[in-house]
C-alpha positions in Angstrom: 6.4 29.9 2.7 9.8 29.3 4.1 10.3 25.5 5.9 13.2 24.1 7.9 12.3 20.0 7.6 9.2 17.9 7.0 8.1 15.6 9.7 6.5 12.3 9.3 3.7 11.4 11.7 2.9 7.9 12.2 0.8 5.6 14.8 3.7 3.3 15.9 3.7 -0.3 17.2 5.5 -2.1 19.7 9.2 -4.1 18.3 9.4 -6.7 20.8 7.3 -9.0 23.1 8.2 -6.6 26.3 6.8 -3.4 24.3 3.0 -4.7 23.4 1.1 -4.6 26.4 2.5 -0.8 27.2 2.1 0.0 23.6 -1.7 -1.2 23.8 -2.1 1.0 27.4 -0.7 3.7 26.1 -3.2 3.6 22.8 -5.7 2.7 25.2 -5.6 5.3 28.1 -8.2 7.0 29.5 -10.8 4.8 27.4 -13.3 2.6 28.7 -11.8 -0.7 27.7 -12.2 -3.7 29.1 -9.2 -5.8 29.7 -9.5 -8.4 28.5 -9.8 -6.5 25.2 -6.6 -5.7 25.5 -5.2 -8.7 26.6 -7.1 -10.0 23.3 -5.1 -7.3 20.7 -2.4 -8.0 22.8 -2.4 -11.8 21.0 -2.7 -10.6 17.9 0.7 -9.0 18.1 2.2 -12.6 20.0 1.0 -14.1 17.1 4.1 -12.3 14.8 6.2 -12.2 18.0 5.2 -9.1 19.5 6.4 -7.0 16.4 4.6 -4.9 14.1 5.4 -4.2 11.0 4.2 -0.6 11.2 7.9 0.9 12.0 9.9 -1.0 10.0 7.5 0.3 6.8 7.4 4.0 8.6 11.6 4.0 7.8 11.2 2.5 4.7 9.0 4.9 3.5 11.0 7.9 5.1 14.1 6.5 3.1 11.7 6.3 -0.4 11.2 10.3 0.4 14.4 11.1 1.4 15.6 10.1 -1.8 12.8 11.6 -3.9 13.7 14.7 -1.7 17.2 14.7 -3.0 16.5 13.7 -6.7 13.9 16.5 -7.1 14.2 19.0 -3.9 13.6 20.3 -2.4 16.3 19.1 0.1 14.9 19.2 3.6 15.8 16.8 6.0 13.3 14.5 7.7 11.9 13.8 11.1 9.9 11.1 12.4 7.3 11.1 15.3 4.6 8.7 16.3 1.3 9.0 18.4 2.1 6.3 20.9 5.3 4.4 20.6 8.6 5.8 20.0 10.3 7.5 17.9 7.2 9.8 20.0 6.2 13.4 18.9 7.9 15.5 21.7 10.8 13.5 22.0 11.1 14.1 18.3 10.2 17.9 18.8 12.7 18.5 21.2 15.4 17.2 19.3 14.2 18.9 16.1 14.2 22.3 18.5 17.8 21.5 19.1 18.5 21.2 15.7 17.4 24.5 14.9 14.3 23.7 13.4 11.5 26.6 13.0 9.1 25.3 11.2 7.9 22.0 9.6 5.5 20.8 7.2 4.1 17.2 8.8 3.0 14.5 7.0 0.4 12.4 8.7 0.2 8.7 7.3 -3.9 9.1 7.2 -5.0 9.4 3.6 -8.6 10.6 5.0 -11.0 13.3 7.3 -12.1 11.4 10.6 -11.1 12.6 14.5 -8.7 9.7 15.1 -7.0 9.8 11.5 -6.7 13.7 10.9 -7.7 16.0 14.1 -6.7 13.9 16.8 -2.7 14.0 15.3 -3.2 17.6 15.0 -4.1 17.9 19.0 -0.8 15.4 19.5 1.1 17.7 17.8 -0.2 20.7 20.0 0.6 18.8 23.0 3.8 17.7 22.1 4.6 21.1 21.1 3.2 22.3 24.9 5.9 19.2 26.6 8.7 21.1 24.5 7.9 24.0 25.7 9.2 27.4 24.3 10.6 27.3 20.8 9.3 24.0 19.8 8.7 24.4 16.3 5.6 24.8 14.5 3.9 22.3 12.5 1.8 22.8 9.3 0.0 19.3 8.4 -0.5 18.5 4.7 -3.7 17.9 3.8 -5.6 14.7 3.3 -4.6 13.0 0.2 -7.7 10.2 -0.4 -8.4 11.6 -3.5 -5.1 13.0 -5.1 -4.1 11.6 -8.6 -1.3 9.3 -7.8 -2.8 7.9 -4.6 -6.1 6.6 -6.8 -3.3 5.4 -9.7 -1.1 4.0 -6.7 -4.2 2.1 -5.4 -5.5 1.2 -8.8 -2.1 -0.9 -9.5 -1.8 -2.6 -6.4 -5.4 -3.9 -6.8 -4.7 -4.6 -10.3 -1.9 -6.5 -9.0 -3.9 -8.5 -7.0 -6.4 -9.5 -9.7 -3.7 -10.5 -11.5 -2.9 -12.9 -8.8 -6.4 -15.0 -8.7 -6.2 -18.1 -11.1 -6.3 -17.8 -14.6 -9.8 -19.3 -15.5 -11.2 -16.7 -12.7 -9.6 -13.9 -14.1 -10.8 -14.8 -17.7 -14.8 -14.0 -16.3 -13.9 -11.3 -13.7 -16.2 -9.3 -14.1 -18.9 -11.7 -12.8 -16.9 -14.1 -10.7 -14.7 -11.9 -8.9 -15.8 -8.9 -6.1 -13.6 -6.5 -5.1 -14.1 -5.1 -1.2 -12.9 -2.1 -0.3 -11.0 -2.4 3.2 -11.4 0.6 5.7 -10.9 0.7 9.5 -14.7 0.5 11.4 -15.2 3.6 13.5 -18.0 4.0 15.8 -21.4 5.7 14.0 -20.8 8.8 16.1 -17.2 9.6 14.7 -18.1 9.3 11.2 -21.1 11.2 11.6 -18.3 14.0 12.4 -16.7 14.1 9.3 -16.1 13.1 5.7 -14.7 10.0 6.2 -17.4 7.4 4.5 -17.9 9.9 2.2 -14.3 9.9 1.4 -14.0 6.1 1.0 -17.1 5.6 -1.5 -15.3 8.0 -3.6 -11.5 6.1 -3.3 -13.9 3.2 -4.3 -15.7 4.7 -7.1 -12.4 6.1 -9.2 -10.5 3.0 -8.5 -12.9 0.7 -9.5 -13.6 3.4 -12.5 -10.1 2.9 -13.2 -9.8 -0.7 -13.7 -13.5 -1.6 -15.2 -14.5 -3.0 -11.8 -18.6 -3.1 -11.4 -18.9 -5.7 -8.9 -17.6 -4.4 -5.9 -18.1 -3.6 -2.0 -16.8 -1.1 1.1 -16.5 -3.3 3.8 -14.8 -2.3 7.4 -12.6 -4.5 9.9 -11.5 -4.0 13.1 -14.1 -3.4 14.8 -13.4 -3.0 18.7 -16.2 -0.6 20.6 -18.7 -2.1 23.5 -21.5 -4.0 22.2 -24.0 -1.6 22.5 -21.7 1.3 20.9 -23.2 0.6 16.7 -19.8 1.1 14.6 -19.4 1.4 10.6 -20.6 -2.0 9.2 -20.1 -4.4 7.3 -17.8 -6.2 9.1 -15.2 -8.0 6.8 -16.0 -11.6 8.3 -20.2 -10.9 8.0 -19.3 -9.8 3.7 -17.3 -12.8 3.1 -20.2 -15.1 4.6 -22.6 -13.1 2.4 -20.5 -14.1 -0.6 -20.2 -17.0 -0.5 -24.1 -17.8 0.8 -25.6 -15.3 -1.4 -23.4 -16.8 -4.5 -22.5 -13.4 -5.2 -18.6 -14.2 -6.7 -16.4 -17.3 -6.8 -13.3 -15.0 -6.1 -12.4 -11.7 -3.8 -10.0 -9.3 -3.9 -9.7 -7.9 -0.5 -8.3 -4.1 -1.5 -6.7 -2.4 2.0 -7.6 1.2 0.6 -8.0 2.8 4.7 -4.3 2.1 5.1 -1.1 3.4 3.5 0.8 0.4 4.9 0.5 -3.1 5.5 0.2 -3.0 9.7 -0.5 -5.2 12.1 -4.6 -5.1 12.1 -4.4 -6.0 7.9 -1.7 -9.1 9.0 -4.2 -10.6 11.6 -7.4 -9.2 10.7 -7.4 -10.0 6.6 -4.0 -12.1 6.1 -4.8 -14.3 9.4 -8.9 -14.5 10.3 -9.8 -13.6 6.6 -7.6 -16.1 5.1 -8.6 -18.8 7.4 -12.3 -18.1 7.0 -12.1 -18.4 3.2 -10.6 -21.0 3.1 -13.2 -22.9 5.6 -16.3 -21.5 3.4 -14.3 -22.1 1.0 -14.1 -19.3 -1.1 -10.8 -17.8 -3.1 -9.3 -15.0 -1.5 -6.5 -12.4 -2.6 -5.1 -9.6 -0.8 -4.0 -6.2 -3.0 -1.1 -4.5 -0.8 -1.1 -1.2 0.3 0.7 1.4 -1.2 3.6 1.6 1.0 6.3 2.8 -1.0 4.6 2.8 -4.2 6.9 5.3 -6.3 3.6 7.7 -7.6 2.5 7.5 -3.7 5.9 8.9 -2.7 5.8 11.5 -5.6 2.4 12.7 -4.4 4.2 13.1 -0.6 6.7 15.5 -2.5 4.3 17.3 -4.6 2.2 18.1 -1.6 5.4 19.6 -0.2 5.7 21.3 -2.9 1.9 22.8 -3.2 2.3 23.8 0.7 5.3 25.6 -0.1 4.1 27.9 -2.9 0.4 28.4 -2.6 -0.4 29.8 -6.2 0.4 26.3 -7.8 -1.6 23.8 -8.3 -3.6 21.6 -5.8 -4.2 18.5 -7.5 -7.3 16.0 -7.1 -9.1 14.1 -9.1 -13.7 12.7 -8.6 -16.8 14.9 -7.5 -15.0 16.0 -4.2 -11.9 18.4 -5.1 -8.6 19.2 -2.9 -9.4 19.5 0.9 -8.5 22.7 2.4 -4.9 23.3 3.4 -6.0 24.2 7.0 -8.6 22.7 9.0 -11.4 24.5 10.0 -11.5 24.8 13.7 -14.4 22.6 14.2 -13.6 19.8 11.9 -13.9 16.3 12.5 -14.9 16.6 16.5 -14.8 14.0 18.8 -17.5 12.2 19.7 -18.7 11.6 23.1 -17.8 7.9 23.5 -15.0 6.7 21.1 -13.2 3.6 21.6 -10.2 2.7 18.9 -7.8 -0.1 19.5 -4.2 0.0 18.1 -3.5 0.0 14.1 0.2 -0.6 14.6 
């Protein structure tokens, strides 16, 4: 299959002070959220001075493939679009149209199957494509990635990394004293009953704690923003680290960001900000592994699914019980559910 450029699909965040509370409306529209819940998030961001992170680590990244592109081929330039802050989709389509672009492979920076991380950027794309108008190009999304090779050995290392960080007399009786929780975005009930995505997670936990000799570990989820009433993925982050320490369960944790390919603003205020500061009240030892960012396996594994999409006799790699997810989603994959409330994850 014959492609013109690959284009990198993102979430964005706001870059100054003046660009958080349309960033957060913008997320935000047409969803029944109060407010003051968005005047809430809204601190979060004033808290690092009304700039996330999330861009800054979207061109880095595009730079890491860029130059694995070059290195190895094959040489295709690359775009960049977000969901709801600019560089945005159409205004990236339209200037890919005038470029002469065709046809694109897009790379979505969701490692899993839910609505909001894999269908909903495939219904932004359409839409973007409908605001371009005649000769947009067409898009072909990579699959999922949650269980490919060098995303699990990506993963591994940066948690191994962090265990490496607790003190020395911890790490010398890990196995017992330390607990490793697996991070993941909450999403209601409803939207995970739609897909794969818990499924999915257990099994990112289960090979990278199979990896490293972990056996004391957890899936825990953050970020949890829906109505009272709406029940979301549990448990919540804050509610497992109280358990710990009450339950005696480990003298150390390594919090391990595994729903997240980079280190945005909900894992800054959410673990590095709120989870930090309730350790250390309880008190209980905290570390945080990174993400994998721009990990050099994790960019191979962009490039090699570049590769697979282009010629579809090779090989389509994946490693655990579940196998390679299927090029192209079904048409009724990962519906949305009736009520769905997400707040930002830039």
């Amino acid at each position: 299959m014959h492609y013109d450029a690959i284009l990198v699909v993102s979430f964005g965040g706001p870059e100054s002070t003046d660009d958080v509370i349309p960033f957060l409306e913008t997320v935000l529209r047409g969803r029944n959220v109060p407010r003051e819940r968005l005047l809430t998030v809204a601190e979060h961001y004033y808290h690092f001075g009304g700039k996330s992170p999330i861009n800054q680590q979207t061109r880095e990244l595009i730079a890491a493939l860029e130059a694995e592109l070059a290195a190895h081929g094959p040489k295709l330039p690359v775009y960049w679009g977000n969901r709801n802050w600019h560089p945005l989709l159409p205004e990236t389509l339209l200037q890919m149209k005038k470029d002469g672009v065709r046809r694109a492979l897009g790379f979505v920076t969701s490692a899993y199957s839910s609505y909001s991380g894999c269908r909903q950027y495939r219904e932004n794309l359409t839409q973007a494509q409908r605001e371009v108008g005649e000769g947009a190009p067409e898009v072909d999304k990579l699959r999922v990635f949650f269980n490919h090779p060098e995303f699990i050995d990506a993963t591994a290392e940066r948690v191994q990394e962090a265990l490496a960080a607790l003190p020395s007399g911890v790490q010398q009786d890990a196995q017992q004293n330390v607990q490793v929780a697996y991070v993941a975005h909450s999403i209601p009930v409803s939207m995970a009953a739609t897909s794969d995505y818990v499924r999915q997670l257990e099994e990112v936990r289960r090979l990278v704690s199979q990896k490293l000799g972990v056996r004391n570990d957890a899936l825990v989820y953050q970020s949890r923003s829906g109505a009272p009433g709406q029940p979301w993925l549990e448990p919540d982050i804050l509610d497992y680290l109280r358990a710990v320490k009450t339950q005696n369960l480990a003298s150390a944790v390594v919090l391990a960001p595994i729903g997240f390919i980079s280190d945005h603003m909900e894992i800054l205020y959410d673990l590095d900000v709120e989870a930090r500061q309730l350790c250390d009240s309880l008190p209980l030892r905290m570390t945080r592994a990174k993400t994998v960012g721009v990990h050099p396996k994790f960019v191979a594994m962009i490039r090699e699914l570049i590769m697979e999409r282009m010629d579809p006799s090779g090989e389509r790699r994946a490693v655990g019980a579940l196998g390679p997810r299927a090029n192209v989603c079904a048409e009724d994959c990962c519906p949305a559910p009736r009520r769905m409330v997400r707040p930002g994850t830039g």
